[in-house]
N, C-alpha and C positions, 0 to 999 in steps of 0.2 A: 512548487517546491523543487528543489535540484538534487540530484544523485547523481553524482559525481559530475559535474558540471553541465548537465542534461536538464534540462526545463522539463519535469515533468505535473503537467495537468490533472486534478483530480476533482470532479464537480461535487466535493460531498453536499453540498445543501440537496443533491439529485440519490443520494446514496441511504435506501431505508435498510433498517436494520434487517437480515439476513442476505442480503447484497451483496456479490464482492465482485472483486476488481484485479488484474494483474499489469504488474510494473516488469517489466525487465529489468536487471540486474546482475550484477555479478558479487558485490558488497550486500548482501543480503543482511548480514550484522549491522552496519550500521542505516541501512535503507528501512528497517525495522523499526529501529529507534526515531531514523524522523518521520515516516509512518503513525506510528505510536501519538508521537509531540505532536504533530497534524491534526490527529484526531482526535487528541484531547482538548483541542483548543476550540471545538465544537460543540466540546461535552459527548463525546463518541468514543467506544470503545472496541478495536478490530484485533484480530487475530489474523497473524500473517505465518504463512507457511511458503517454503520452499517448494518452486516446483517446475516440470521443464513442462512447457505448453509449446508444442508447434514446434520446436528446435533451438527456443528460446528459454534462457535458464533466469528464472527473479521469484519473483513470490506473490502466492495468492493472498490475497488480503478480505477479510468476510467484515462487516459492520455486525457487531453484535450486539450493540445496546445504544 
């Protein structure tokens, strides 16, 4: 998937549900929505939140279902 023209990798076939994951970001709104689109295309359902990890600002993402 790409965020803002950034190749970023996410192994969800490796991602069970209560999992999550952090993307850096600064587009958090629309990194969200292809998140989202991602996961649905799985039959996956995640929950993304904002958050600063390490000095890095994007959003944590959980597999929920």
């Amino acid at each position: 998937m790409q965020i803002l023209n950034l190749k970023v990798e996410i192994p969800w076939a490796s991602i069970e549900p209560g999992m999550s994951f952090f993307v850096p970001c600064l587009d958090t709104e629309n990194a969200v929505k292809q998140l989202t689109w991602e996961a649905g295309r799985y039959r996956y359902r995640v929950i993304c939140k904002q958050v600063i990890e390490g000095d890095r600002y994007g959003l944590r993402c959980w597999r929920v279902e």
